[in-house]
C-alpha positions as a printed Julia matrix, in Angstrom:
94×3 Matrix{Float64}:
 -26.54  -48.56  36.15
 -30.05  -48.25  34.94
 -32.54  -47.13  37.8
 -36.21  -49.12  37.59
 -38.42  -45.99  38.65
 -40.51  -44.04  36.72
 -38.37  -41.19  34.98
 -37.98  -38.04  36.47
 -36.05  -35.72  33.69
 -33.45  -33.52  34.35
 -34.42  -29.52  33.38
 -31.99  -29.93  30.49
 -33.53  -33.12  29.31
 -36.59  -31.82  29.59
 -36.22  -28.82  27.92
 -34.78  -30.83  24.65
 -37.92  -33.3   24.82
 -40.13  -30.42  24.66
 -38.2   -29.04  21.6
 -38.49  -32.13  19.84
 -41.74  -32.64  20.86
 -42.9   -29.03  19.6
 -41.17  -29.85  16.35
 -43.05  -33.35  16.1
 -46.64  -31.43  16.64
 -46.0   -28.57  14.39
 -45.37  -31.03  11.79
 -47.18  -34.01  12.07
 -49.77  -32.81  15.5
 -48.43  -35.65  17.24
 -46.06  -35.47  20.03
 -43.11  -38.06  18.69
 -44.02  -38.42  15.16
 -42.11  -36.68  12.28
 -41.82  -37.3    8.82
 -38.77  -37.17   6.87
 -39.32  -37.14   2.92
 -41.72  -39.89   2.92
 -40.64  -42.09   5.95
 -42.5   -41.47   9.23
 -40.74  -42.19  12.44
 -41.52  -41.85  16.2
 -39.87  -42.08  19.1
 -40.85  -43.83  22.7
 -40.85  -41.4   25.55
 -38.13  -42.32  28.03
 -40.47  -43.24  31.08
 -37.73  -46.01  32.7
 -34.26  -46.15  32.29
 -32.33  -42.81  33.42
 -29.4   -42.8   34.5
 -27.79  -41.8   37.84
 -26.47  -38.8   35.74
 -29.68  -38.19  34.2
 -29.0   -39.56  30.93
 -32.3   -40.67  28.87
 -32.66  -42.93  26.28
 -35.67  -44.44  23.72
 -36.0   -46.14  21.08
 -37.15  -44.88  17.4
 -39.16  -46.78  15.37
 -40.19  -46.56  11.81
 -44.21  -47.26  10.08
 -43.58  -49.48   7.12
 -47.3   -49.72   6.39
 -49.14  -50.69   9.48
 -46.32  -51.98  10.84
 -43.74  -50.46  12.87
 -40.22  -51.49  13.56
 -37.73  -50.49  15.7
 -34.57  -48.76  13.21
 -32.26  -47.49  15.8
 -31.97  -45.62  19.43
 -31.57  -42.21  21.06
 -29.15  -40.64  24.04
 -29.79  -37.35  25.45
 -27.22  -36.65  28.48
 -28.63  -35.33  31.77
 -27.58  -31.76  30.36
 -29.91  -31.73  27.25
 -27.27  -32.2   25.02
 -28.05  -34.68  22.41
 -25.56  -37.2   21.31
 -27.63  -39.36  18.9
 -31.19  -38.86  17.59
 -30.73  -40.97  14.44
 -33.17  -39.92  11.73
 -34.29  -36.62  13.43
 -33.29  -33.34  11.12
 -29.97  -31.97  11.39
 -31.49  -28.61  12.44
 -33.86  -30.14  15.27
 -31.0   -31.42  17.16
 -28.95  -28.28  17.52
């Protein structure tokens, strides 16, 4: 069950968005962008859609040009923990 108020992250989830986010700025200066060989992605900040047990979820989109699509989806559990962050660096999600 989805709740339809604005997110309010968990401590753990918000500690792992700021580590991805201070990842995305050292590398690209913008909060959800990263590049990865020559592919830029980004991710959409989960603002609706946590769960009751504080799981957060987003989609990630690639730039073809000046388009963007959407490739594929992230899960963070209400703990921090990962469990899919396609297309982020091995390294960024540990």
């Amino acid at each position: 069950m989805k709740l339809r108020e604005k997110t309010k992250y968990t401590e753990g989830v918000f500690r792992t968005l700021k580590k991805i986010e201070d990842f995305c700025v050292k590398q690209t200066g913008e909060r959800n962008a990263w590049v990865v060989g020559s592919t830029r992605y980004y991710f959409e900040w989960p603002i609706y859609g946590e769960t009751l047990d504080g799981t957060v979820e987003g989609d990630i989109y690639e730039e073809v040009g000046s388009v963007s699509k959407i490739i594929g989806s992230y899960l963070i559990d209400g703990t921090g923990v990962i469990i899919e962050f396609p297309f982020l660096p091995e390294k960024e999600i540990k």
